[in-house]
N, C-alpha and C positions, 0 to 999 in steps of 0.2 A: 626510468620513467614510472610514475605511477599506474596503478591500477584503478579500476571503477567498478563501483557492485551497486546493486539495488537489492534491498530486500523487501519484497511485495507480500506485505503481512494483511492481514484483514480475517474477520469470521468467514463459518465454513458458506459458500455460496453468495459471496460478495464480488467473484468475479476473478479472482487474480491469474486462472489461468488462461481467460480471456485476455485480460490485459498481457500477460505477455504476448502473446499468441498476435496480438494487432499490433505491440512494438517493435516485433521480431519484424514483422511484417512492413512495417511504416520506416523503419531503421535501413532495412535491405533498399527498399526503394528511395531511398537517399544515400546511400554507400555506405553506411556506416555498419560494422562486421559488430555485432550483439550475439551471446552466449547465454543459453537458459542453464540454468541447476536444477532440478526435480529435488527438494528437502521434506517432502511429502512422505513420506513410508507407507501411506492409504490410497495415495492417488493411483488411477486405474487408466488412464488414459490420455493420453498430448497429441496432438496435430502438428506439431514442430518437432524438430530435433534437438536432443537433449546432451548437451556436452557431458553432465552428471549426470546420476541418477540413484538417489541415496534407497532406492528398494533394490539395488547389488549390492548391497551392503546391508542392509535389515530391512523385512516388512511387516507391516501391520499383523495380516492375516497368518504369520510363521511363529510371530510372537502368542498370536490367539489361542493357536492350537497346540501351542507345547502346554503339558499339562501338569509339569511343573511351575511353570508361574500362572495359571488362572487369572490373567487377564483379558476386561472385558476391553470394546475398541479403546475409548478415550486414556484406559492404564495401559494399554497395549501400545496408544501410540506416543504416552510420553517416555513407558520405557527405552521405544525405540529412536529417541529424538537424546534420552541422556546416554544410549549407547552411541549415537552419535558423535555427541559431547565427547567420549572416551577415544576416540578415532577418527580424530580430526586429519591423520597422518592417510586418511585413504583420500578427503577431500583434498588436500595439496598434493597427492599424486594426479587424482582426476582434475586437477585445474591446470597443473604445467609450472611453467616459468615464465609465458608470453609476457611481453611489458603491454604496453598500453591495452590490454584485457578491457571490458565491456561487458558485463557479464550480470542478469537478474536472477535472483535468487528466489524460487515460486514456495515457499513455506508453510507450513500446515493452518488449519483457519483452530483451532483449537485456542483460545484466548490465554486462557491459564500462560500460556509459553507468553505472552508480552505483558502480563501484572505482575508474577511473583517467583515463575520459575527461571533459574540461570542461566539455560541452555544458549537460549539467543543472545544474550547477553556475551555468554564465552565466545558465540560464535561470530561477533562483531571483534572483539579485541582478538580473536586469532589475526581474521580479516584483514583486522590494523597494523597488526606483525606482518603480515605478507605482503603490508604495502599498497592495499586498498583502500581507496577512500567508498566510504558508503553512507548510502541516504537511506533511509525509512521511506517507503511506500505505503501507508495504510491507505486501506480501499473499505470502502461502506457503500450498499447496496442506497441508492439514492430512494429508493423506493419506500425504503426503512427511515429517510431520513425527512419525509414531509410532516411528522406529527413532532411536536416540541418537545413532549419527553422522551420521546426515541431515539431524538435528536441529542438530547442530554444525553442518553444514554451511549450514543455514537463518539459524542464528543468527548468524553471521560474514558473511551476503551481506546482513543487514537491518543488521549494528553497520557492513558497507563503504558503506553508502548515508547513515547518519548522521555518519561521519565525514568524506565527501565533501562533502555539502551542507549540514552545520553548521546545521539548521532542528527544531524539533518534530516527532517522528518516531511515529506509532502504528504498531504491529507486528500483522497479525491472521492468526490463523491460517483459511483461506475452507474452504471446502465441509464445513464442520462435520454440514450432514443425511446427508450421503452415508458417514461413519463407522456401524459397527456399534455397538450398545449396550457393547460391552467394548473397543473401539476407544475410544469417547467418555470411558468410565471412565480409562483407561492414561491418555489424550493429557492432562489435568489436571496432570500433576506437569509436563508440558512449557510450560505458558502463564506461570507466575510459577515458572522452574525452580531448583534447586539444583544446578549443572550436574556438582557435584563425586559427589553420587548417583545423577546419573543414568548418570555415565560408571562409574561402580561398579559399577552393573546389570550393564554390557557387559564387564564387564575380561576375564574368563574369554576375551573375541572376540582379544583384542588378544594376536599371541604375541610382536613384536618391543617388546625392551625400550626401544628407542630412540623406536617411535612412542607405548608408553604414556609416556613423557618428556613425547611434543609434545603429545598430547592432556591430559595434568594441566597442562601451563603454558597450555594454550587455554584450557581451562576455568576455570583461577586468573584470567583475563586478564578471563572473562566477568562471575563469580562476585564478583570483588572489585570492582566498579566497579558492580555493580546497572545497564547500561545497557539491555539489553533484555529484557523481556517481550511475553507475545503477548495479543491479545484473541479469542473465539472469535468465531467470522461465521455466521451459517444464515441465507443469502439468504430462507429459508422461514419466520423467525421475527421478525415486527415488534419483539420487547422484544430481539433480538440486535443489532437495523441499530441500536437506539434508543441503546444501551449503546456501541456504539462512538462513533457520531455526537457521541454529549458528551462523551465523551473529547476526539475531535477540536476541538468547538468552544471545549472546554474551554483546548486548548493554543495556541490562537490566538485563544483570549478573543473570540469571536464569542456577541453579544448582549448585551453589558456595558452598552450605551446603552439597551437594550429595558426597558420596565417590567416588573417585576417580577409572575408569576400565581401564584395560586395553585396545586395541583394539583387536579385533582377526583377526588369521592369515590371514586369507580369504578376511580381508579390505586391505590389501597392496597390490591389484592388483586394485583396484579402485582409480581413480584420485584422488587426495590427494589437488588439488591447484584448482580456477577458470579456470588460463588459463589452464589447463590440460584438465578440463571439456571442456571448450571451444573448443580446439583443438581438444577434441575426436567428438566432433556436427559437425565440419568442416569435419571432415575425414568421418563421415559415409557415 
């Protein structure tokens, strides 16, 4: 049987150990057995338990102070992310053999590792060796994502992490509670955008004629390939975790051997659609 992995990539402080931490949580309360990975070398602290844990293996702060290699954190923590790379034989000891596995992988927020460097990349097609199927999780601070070139700029570091690791990519935009009622209103035309109105909104900002150039051919570039959209996330709202989660299961066909349930009676009063979610965040 196969396996399942998530890799829950985003910048530093966009949420991802949050988001495990309420899947682990949301997954238990519907029976489903989910395993976290710690791939972090810097991270300092979890409220779950961690099947891995890549700081037994290298940390940040060991790498810092050896004074042979002089590095500061962000060389510090890509060394220890291609030492990683090199000993991949400790992660398939610390993962086992289980079949049907469930397993998220929480990743460093350092960007560079999903534009240009290999590592994650190697570390998708090991993944694929051992028989996991895996989805991309990008997460962006929704907070970051109400202004339209921010939003550019979101959108271009989730289409660089899909074009890098070539896998099922969910896009969600996280701290959805923490928006204002007219914050939550605006950020809607941002989740399935039309990137060409949205930069329209802003043009009056842009006074050099050269960068309104670069920005309509970003936009044509986004616009006309339909590759991403966003999902909303409110760690605080069980029908948000639920709506993303089968996205996710959906794009790496997790459950496809399961029999088939019914739903019970008591789920047909619950938003059934995105925008129904949506609209219900709007209305409260």
């Amino acid at each position: 049987m196969p396996r399942f992995a998530q890799l829950v990539m985003g910048p530093a402080g966009s949420g991802k150990s949050t988001y495990c931490s309420t899947m682990v949580q949301h997954c238990a309360a519907i029976n489903r057995s989910v395993q976290v990975v710690n791939l972090d070398p810097a991270a300092e602290y979890f409220n779950y338990p961690l099947m891995a844990d890549i700081r037994e293996l290298i940390e940040v702060d060991d790498v810092m102070e050896d004074d042979s290699l002089r590095f500061g954190p962000n060389g510090g923590l890509v060394f220890c992310m291609e030492y990683f790379a090199k000993n991949f034989d400790w992660l398939e000891d610390s993962l086992g053999h289980v079949e049907d596995d469930y397993i998220l992988f929480d990743c460093p927020g350092q960007i560079e590792l999903y534009t240009h460097l290999p590592v994650m990349k190697q570390l998708v097609e090991q993944l694929q060796q051992w028989e996991f199927r895996v989805c991309g999780v990008f997460l962006v601070d929704s907070q970051f994502m109400v202004e339209s070139f921010k939003f550019i700029s979101g959108v271009l570091a989730a289409l660089s992490a899909m074009i890098l690791l070539e896998i099922p990519q969910i896009n969600i935009m996280t701290k959805m509670d923490l928006l204002s009622k007219k914050a939550k209103k605006e950020i809607e035309k941002y989740l399935d955008p039309d990137t060409y109105s949205v930069i329209e909104d802003s043009a009056n900002i842009i006074k050099s004629t050269v960068f309104k150039k670069l920005t309509k051919a970003i936009c044509g570039l986004i616009d006309d390939y339909s590759m991403v959209r966003f999902l909303p996330y409110d760690h605080s709202d069980e029908e948000s975790i639920n709506i993303v989660l089968q996205h996710i299961d959906f794009a790496i066909q997790y459950g496809e051997d399961l029999e088939f349930k019914e739903p019970k009676e008591n789920e047909e009063d619950k938003p059934a659609t995105l925008d129904e979610y949506f609209q219900d965040q709007v209305d409260e």
